[in-house]
Backbone as JSON, one array per atom type, in Angstrom:
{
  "sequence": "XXXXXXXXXXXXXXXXXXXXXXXXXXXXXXXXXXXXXXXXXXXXXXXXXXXXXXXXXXXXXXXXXXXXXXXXXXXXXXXXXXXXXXXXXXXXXXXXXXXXXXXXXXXXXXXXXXXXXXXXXXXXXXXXXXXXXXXXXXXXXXXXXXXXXXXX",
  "N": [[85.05, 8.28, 91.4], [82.92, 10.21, 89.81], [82.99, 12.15, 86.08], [82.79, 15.3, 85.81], [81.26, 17.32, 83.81], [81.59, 20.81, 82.16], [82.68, 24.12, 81.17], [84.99, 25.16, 80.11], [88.38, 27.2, 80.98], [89.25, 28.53, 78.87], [87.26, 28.26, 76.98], [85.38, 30.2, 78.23], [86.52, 32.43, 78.13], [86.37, 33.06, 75.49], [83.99, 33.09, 74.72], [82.92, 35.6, 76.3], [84.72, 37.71, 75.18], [83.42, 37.62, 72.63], [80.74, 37.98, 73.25], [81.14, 40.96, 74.25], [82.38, 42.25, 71.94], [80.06, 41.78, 70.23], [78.26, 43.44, 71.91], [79.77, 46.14, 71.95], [79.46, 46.79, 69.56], [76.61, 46.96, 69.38], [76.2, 49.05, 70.65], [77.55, 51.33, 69.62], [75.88, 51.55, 67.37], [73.77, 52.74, 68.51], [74.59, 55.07, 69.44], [75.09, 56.3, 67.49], [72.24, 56.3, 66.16], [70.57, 57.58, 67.71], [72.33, 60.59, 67.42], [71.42, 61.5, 65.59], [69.34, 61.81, 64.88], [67.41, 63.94, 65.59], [67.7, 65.18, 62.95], [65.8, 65.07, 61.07], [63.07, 66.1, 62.21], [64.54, 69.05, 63.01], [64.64, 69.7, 59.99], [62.32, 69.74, 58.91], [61.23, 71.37, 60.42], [62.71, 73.68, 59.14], [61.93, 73.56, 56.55], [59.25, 74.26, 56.64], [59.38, 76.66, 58.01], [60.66, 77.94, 56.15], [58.84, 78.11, 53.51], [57.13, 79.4, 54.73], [57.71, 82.14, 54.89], [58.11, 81.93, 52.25], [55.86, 81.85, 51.23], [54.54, 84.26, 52.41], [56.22, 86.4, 51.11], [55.87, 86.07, 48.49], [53.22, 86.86, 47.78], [53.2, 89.74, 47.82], [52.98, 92.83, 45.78], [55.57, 92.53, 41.73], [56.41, 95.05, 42.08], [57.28, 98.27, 43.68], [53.86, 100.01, 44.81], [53.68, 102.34, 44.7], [55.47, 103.73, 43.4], [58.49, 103.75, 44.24], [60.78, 102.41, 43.95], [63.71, 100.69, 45.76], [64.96, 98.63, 45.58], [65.11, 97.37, 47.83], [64.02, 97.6, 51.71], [62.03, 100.3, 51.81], [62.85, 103.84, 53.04], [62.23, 104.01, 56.4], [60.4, 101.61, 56.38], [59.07, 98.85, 58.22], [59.01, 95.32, 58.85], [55.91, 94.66, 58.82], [55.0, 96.39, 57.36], [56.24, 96.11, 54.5], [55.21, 96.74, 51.14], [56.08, 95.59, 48.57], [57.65, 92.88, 46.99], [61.03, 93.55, 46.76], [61.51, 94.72, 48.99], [61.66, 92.93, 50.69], [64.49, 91.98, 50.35], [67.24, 91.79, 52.08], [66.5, 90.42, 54.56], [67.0, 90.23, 57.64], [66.01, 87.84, 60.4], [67.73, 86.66, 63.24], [68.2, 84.74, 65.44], [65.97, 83.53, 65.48], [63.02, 82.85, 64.06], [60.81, 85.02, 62.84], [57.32, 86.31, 63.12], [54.88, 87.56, 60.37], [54.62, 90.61, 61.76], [57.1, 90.91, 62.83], [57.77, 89.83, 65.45], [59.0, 87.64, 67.38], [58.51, 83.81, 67.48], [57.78, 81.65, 69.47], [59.43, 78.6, 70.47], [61.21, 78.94, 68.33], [63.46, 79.48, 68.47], [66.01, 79.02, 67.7], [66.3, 78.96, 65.13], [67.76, 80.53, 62.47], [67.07, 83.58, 59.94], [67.23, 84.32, 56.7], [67.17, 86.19, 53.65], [67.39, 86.99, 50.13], [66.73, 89.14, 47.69], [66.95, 89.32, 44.31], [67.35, 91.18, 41.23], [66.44, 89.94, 37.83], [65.58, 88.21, 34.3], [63.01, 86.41, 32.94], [62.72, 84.91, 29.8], [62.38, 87.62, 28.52], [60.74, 89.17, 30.33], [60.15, 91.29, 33.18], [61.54, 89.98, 36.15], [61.94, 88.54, 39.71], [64.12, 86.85, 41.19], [63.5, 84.77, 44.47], [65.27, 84.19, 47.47], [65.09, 82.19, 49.93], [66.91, 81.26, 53.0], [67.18, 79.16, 55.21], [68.75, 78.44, 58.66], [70.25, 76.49, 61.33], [71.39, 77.18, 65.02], [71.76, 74.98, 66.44], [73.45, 73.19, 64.45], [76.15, 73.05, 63.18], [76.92, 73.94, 59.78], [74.37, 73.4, 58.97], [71.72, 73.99, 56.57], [69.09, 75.39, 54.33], [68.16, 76.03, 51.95], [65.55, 77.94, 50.13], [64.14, 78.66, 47.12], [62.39, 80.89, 44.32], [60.64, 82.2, 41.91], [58.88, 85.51, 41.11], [57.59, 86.76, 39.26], [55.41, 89.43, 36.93]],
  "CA": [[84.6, 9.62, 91.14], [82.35, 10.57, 88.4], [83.89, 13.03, 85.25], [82.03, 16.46, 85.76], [81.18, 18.14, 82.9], [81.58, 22.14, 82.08], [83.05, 24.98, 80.64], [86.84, 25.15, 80.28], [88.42, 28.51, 81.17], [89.51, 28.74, 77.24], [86.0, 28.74, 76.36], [84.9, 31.41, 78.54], [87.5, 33.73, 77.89], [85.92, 33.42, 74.31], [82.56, 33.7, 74.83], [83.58, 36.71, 77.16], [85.7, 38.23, 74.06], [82.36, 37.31, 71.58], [79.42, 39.12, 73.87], [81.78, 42.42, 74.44], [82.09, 43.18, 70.65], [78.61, 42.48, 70.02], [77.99, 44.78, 73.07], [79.75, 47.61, 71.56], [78.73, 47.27, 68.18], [75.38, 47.18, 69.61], [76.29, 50.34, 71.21], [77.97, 52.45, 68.34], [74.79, 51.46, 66.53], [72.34, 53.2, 69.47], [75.04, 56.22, 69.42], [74.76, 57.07, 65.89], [70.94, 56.39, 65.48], [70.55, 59.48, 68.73], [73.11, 61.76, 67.34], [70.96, 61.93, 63.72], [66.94, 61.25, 65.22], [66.45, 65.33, 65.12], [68.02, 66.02, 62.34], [64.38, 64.61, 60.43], [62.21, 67.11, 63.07], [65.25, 70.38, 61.84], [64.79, 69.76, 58.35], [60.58, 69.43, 58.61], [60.29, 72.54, 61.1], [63.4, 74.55, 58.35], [60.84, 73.71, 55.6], [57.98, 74.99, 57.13], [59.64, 78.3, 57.88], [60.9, 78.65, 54.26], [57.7, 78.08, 53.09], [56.13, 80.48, 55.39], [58.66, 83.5, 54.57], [58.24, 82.82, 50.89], [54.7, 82.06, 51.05], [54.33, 85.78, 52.77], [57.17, 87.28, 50.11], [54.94, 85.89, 46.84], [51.74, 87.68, 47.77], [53.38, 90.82, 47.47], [53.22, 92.91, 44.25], [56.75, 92.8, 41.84], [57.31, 96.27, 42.25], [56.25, 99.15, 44.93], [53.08, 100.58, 44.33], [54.32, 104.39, 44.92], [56.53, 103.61, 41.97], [59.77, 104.42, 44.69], [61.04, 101.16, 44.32], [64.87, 101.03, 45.7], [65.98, 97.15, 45.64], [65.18, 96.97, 49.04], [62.67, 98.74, 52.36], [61.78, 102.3, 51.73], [62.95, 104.36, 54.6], [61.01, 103.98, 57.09], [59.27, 100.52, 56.17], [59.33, 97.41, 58.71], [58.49, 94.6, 57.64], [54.42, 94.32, 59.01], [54.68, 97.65, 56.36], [56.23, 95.73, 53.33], [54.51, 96.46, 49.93], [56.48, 94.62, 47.54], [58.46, 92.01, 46.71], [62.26, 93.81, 47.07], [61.08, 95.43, 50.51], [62.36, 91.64, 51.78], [66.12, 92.16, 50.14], [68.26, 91.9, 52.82], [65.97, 90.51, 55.63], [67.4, 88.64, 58.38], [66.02, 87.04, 61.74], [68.77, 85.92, 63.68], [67.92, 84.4, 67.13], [64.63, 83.12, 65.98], [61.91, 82.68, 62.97], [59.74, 85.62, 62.98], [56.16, 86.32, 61.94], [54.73, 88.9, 59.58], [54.66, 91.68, 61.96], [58.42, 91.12, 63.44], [57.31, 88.9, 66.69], [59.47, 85.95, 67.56], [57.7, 82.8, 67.39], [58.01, 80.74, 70.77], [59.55, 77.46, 69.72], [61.94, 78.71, 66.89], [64.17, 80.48, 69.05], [67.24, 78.78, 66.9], [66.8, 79.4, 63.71], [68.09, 81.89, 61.59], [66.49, 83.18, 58.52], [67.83, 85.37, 55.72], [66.32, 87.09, 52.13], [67.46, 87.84, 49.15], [65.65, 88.92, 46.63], [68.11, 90.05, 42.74], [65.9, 91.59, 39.79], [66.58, 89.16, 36.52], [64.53, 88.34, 33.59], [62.57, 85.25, 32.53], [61.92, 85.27, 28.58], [62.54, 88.79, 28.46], [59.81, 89.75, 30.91], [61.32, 91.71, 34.37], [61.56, 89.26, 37.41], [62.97, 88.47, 41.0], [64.9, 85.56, 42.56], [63.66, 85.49, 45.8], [65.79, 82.74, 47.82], [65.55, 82.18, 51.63], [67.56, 80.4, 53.76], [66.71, 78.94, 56.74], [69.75, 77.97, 59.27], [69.71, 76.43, 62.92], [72.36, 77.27, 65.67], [72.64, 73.96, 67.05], [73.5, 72.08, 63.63], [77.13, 73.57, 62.43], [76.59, 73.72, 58.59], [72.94, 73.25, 58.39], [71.32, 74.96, 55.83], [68.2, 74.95, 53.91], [67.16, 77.02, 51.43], [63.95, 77.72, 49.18], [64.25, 79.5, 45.65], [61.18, 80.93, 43.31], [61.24, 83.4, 41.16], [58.3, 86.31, 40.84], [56.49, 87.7, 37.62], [54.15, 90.13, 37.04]],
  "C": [[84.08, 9.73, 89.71], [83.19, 11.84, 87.36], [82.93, 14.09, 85.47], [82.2, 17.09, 84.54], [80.9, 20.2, 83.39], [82.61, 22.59, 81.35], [85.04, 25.14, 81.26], [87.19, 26.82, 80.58], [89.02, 29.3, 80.08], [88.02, 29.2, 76.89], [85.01, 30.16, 77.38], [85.56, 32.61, 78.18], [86.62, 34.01, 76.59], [84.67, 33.81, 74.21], [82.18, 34.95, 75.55], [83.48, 37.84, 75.96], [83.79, 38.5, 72.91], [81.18, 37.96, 72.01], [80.33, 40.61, 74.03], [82.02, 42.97, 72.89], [81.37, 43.21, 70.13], [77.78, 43.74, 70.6], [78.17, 46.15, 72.53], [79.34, 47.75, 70.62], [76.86, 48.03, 68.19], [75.2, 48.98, 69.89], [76.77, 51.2, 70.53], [76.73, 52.74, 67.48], [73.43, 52.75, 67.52], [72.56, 54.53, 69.37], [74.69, 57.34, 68.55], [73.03, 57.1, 65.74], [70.41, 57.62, 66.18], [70.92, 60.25, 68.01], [71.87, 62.23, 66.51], [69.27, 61.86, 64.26], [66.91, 63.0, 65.36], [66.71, 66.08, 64.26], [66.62, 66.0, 61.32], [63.16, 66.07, 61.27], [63.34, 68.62, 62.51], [64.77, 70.66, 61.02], [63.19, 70.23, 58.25], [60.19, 71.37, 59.07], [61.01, 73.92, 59.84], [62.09, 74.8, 57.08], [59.91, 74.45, 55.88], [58.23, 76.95, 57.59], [60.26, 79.08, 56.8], [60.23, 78.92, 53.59], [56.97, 79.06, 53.28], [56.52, 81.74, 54.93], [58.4, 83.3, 52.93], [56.65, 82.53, 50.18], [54.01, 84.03, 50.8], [55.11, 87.14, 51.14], [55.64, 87.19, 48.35], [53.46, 86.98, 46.96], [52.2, 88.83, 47.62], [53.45, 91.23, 45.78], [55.03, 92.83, 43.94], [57.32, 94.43, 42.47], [56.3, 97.48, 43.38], [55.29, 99.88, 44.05], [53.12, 101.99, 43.92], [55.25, 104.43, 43.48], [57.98, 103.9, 42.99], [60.41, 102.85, 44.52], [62.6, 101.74, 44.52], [66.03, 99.92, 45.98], [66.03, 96.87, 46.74], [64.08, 97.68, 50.28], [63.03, 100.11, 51.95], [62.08, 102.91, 53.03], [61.76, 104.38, 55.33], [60.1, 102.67, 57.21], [60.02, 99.68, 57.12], [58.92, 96.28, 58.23], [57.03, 94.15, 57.97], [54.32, 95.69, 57.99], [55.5, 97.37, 54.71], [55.13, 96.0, 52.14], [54.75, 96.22, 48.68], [57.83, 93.52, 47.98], [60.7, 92.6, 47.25], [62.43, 94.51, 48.23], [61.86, 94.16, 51.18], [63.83, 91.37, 51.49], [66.45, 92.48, 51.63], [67.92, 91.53, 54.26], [67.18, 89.25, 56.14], [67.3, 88.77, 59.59], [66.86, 86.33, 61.96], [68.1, 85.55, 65.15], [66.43, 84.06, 67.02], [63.8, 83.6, 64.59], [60.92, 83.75, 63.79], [58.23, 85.73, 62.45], [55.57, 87.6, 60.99], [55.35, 90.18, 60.26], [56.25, 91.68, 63.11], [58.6, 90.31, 64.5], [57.85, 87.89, 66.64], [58.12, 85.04, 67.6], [58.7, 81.82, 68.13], [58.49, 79.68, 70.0], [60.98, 77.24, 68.89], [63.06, 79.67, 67.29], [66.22, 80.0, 67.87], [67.95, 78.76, 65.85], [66.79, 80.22, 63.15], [67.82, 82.22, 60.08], [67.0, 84.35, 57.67], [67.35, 85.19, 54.19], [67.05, 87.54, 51.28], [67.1, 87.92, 47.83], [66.96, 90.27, 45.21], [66.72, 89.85, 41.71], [66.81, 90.67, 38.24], [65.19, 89.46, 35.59], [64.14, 87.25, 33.23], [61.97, 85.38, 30.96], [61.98, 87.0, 28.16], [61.65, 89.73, 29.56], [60.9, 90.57, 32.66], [60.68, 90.26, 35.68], [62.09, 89.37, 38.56], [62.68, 87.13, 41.31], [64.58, 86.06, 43.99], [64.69, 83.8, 46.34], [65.72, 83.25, 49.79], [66.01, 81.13, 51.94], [67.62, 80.42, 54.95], [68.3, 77.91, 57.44], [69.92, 77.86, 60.44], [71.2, 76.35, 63.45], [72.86, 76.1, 66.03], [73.21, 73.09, 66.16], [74.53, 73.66, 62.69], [77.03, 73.07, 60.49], [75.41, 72.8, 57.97], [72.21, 74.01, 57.82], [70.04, 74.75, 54.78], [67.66, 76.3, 53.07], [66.16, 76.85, 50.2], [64.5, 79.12, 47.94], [62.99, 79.57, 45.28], [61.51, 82.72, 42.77], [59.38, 83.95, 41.03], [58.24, 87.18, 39.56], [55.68, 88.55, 37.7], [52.71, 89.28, 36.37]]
}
């Protein structure tokens, strides 16, 4: 009888043992790179609606034209009827990024955006902090906000 060669049942056990914790590593690795792949698309679309809200806020004058200014809307004002800068104190879209004239915007149904705009001074001159912060429902302590400050 000839000696047959092969695999002992020691060495499989190991090579067994040696593909199953590459396996999972492989697999913790695939877990984690999913969980985190939209937090890059969040962050891009948060920007873009911080931007947009304090794009819209800057074009306004500092102070109301009427001279009523009152640190915040004038009775009566929405915000497609904003005409300054502290008209946006205290805004906040919840359930969704709006656009100028109050209108959800399809898409952005998750994030939540909030305004506040405090009168300081730069150099002695009068100013406002405006700061928004943009924040999405599905991402527990995600937060993003934009600062600039307004001059005359």
């Amino acid at each position: 009888m000839q000696r047959q060669h092969g695999a002992t049942l020691i060495e499989l056990v190991v090579s067994i043992v040696i593909i199953s914790v590459t396996l999972s590593s492989v697999m913790m690795l695939i877990v984690r790179t999913s969980a985190s792949s939209a937090d890059p698309l969040l962050r891009t679309q948060a920007i873009a609606i911080a931007e947009s809200y304090m794009e819209e806020i800057l074009t306004q004058p500092l102070t109301d034209p009427s001279g009523g200014d009152t640190g915040g809307p004038e009775t009566g004002e929405v915000r497609a009827t904003f005409d300054d800068v502290t008209d946006y104190h205290g805004l906040s879209d919840t359930g969704g990024a709006a656009d100028q004239t109050g209108s959800a915007i399809a898409g952005l149904e998750g994030y939540n955006v909030a305004v506040n705009v405090t009168s300081t001074a730069l150099n002695g001159a009068p100013a406002r902090r405006i700061e928004v912060v943009v924040t999405y429902d599905g991402e527990a302590g995600f937060a993003f906000p934009l600062a600039a400050y307004r001059m005359n």
